[in-house]
C-alpha positions as CSV (number, residue, x, y, z in Angstrom):
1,X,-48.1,22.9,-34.0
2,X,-49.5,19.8,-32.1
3,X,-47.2,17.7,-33.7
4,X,-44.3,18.8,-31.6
5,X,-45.7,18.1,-28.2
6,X,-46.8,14.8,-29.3
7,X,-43.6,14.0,-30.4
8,X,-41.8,15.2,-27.6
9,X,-44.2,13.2,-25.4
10,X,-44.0,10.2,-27.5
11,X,-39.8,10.1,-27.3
12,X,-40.5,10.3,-23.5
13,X,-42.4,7.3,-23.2
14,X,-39.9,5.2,-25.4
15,X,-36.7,6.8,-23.3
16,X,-38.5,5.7,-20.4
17,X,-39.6,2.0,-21.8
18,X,-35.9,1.4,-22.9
19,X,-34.6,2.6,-19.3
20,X,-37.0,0.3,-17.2
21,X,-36.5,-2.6,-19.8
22,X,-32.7,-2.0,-18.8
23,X,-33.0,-2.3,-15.7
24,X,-34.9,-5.3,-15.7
25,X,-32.0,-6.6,-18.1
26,X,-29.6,-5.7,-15.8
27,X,-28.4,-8.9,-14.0
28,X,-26.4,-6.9,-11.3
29,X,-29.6,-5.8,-9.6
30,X,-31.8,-7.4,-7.9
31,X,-34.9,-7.1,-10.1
32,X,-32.6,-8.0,-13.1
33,X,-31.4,-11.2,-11.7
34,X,-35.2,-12.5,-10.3
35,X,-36.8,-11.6,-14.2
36,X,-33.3,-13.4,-15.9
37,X,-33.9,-16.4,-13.2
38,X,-30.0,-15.8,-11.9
39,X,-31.6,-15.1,-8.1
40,X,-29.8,-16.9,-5.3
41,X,-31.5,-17.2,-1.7
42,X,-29.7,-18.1,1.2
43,X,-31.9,-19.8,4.3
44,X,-31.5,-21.9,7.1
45,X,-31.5,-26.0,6.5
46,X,-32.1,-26.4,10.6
47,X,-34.1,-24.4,11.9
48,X,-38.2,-26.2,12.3
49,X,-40.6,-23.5,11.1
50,X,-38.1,-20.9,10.0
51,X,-36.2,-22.9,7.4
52,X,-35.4,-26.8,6.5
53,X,-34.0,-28.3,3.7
54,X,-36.0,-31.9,3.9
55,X,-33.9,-35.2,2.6
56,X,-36.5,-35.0,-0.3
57,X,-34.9,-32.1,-1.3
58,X,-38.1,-29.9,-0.6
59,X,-37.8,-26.2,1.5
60,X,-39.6,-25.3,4.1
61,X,-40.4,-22.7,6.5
62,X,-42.0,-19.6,7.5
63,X,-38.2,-17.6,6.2
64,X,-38.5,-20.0,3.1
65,X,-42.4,-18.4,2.5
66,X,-41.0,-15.3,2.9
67,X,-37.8,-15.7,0.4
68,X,-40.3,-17.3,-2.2
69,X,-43.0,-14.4,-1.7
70,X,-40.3,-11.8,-1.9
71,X,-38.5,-13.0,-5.1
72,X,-42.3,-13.7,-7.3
73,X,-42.7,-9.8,-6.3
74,X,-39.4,-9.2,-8.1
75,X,-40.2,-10.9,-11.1
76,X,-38.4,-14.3,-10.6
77,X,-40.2,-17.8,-11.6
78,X,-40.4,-20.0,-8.2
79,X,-39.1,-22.5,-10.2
80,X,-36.0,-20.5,-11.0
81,X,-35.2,-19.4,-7.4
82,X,-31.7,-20.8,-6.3
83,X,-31.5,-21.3,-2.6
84,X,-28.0,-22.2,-0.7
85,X,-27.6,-22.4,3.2
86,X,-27.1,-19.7,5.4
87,X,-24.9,-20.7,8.0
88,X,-24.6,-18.2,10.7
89,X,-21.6,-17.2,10.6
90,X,-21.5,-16.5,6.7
91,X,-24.0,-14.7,6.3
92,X,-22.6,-11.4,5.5
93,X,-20.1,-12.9,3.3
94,X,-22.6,-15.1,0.7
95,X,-23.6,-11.2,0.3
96,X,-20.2,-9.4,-0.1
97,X,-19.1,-12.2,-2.2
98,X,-22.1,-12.2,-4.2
99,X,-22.8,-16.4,-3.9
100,X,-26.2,-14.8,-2.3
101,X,-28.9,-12.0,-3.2
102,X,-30.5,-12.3,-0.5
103,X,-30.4,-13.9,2.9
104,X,-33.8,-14.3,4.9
105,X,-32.7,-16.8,7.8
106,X,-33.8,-15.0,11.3
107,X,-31.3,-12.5,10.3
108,X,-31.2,-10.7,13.3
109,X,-30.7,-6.7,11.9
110,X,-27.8,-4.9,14.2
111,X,-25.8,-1.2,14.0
112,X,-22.6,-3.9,13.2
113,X,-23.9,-5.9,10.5
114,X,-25.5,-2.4,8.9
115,X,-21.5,-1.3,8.7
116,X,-21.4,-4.2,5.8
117,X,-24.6,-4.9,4.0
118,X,-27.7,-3.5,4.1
119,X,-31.6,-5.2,5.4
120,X,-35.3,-4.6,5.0
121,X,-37.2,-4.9,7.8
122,X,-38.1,-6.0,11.0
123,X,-40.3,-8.5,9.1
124,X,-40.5,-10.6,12.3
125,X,-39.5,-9.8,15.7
126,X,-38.5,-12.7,18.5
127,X,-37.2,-12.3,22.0
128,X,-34.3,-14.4,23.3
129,X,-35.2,-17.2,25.5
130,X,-33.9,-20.7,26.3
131,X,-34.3,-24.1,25.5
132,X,-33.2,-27.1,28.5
133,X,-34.0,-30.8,29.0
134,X,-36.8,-31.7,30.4
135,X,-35.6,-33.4,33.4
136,X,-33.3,-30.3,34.2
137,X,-35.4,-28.1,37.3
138,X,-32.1,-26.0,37.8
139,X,-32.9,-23.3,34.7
140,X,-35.5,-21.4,35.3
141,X,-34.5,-18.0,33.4
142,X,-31.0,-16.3,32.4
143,X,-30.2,-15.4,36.1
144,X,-30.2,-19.0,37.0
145,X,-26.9,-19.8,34.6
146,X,-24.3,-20.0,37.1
147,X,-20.7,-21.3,37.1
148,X,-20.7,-24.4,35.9
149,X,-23.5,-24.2,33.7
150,X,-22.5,-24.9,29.7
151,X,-24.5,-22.6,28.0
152,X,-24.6,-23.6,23.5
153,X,-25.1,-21.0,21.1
154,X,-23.8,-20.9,17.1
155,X,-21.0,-18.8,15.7
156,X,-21.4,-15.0,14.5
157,X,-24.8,-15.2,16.9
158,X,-25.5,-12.4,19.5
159,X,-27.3,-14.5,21.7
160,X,-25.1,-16.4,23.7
161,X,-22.6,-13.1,24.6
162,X,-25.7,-11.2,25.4
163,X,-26.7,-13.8,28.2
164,X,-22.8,-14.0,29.8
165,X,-23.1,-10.1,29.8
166,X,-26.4,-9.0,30.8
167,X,-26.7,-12.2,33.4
168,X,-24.5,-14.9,34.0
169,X,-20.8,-13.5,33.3
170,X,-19.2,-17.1,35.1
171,X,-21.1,-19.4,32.6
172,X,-19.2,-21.5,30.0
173,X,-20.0,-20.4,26.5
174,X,-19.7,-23.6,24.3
175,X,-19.9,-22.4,20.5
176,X,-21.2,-24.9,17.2
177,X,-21.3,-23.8,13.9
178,X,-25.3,-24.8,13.5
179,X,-27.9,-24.6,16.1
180,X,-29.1,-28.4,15.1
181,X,-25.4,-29.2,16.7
182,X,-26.5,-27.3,20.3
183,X,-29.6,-29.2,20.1
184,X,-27.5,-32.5,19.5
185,X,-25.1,-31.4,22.3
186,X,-27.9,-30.7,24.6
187,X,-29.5,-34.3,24.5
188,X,-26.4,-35.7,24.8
189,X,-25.9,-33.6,27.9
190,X,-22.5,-32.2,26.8
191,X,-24.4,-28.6,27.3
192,X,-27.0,-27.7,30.1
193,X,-28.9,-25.1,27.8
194,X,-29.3,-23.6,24.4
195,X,-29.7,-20.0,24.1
196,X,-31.0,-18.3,20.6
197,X,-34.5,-16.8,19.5
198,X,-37.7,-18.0,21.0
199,X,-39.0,-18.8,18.3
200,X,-36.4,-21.1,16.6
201,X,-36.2,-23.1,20.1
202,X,-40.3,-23.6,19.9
203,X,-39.1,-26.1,16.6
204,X,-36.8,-27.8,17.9
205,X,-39.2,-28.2,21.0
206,X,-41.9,-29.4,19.0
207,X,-40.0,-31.9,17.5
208,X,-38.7,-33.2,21.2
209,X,-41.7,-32.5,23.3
210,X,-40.6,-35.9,25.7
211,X,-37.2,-34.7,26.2
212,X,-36.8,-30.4,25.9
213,X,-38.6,-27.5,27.0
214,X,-38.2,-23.6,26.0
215,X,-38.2,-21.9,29.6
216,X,-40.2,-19.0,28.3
217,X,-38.7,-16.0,29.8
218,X,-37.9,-13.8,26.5
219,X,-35.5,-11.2,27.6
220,X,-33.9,-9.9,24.9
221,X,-35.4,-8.5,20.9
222,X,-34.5,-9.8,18.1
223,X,-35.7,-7.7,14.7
224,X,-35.0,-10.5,11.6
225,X,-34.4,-8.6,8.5
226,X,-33.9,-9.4,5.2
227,X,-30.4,-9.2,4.5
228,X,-29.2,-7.8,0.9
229,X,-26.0,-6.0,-0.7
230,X,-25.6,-2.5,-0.6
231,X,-26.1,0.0,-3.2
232,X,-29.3,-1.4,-4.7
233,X,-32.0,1.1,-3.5
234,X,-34.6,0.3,-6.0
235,X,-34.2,-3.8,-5.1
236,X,-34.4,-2.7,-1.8
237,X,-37.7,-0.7,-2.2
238,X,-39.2,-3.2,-4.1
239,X,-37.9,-6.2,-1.3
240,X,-39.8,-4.0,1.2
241,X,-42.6,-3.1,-0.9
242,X,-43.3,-7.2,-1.6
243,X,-42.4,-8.0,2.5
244,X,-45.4,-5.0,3.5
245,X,-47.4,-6.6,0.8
246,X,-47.2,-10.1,2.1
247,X,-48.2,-8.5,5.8
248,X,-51.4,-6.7,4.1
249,X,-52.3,-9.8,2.5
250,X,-52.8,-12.1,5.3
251,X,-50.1,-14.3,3.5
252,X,-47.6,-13.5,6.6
253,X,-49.8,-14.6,9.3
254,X,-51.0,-17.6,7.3
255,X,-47.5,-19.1,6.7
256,X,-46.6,-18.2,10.2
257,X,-49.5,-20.1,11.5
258,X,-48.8,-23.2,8.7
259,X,-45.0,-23.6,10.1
260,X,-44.6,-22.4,13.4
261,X,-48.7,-22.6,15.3
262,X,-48.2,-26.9,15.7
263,X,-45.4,-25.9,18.0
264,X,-47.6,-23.9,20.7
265,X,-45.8,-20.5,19.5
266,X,-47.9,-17.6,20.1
267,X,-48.2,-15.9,16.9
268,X,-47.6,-11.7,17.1
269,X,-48.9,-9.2,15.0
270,X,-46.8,-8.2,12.2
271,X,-44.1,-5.4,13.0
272,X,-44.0,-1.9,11.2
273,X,-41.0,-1.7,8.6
274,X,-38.6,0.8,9.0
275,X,-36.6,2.5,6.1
């Protein structure tokens, strides 16, 4: 008569070995593409401290820590881990079009972008803020950009709309495809300022210290999530469980203070995830 239960039990087990070993098979998720080393991750190339793609080849960057931490919690080899740019204004199609699994590139998480793919997160929150050159005294916060002004942002970016809106609606919006190209406009003087997250600004400071400045007057919040294709709830729970994991650790202060402490940024405490 014990025979029976045993067996029972014993068929359970196997049903549910087989099921999870499918799933980790299945190269449509995103557990199944980290353990069969198909995993793409997009990031930024040009952004100091969040993510660069060095002439050597090599990635770096606080989002880069973060895409590589992530993807050895989902089973993938680091040696495996495919990463392609994010440029702004593609993000939400490397995910639709599946030529990304996941995009971790100050990904700022908005009720718009939600309509199309999904996000885990806030693993880092900014605030807006502005980056002018040194020599320039006229700037001293978003109410000072008045007509005349050419205010740089990238494409498919809140930032730059939220500043003609909330503050200077007569200021000249001048639009590039990569924030590197605002920076390159800005020394050049063909643009007065640079609006985007404080913290990306603080990099490209850092690297300029004789000829920019970041204002420091953050007026606006920006929650970076990780950005991922809907329909994959148990990827999802395991992307936040690894991003929560990296927070308990220390791991998420540590690369925070490794890529973006040199540049004088003050490093927060790490935000509480939402579902």
């Amino acid at each position: 008569m014990a025979l029976a239960p045993l067996r029972a039990l014993t068929l359970a087990c196997s049903a549910a070995l087989v099921l999870a070993s499918c799933s980790a098979g299945d190269d449509t998720t995103l557990v199944g593409k980290a353990t069969a080393g198909k995993l793409t991750i997009a990031v930024a190339y040009d952004q100091p401290g969040l993510g660069v793609r060095r002439l050597d080849g090599v990635y770096k960057g606080f989002d880069v820590d973060v895409a590589r931490y992530v993807a050895k919690e989902l089973g993938a080899d680091e040696s495996k881990i495919h990463f392609v740019e994010a440029t702004p204004s593609q993000r939400e199609k490397l995910l639709t079009e599946g030529k990304a699994d996941l995009v971790v590139s100050s990904y700022s998480i908005t009720e718009k972008r939600k309509e199309v793919i999904d996000f885990v997160g806030p693993y880092f929150i900014a605030g807006q803020d502005l980056l002018v050159r040194l020599s320039d005294t006229r700037i001293t916060g978003p109410e000072s950009l008045t007509a005349g002004i050419r205010l740089c942002s990238v494409e498919n970016t809140t930032s730059a709309q939220y500043v003609k809106d909330q503050f200077a609606r007569s200021v000249e919006l001048v639009n590039y495809p990569n924030f590197s190209d605002c920076v390159t406009a800005l020394l050049a003087e063909q643009v007065d300022a640079l609006t985007t997250d404080d913290v990306i600004l603080a990099g490209y400071a850092a690297q300029n210290p004789e000829l920019l400045r970041v204002v420091g007057k953050p007026f606006s919040e920006e929650k970076y999530g990780i950005g991922i294709r809907r329909g994959d709830a148990a990827g999802k729970a395991k992307v936040t469980a690894a991003v929560q994991k990296m927070m308990n650790t220390g791991e998420w202060r540590r690369s925070l203070e490794a890529n973006v402490g040199q540049s004088g940024y003050a490093i927060p405490d790490p935000p509480k995830i939402t579902p």
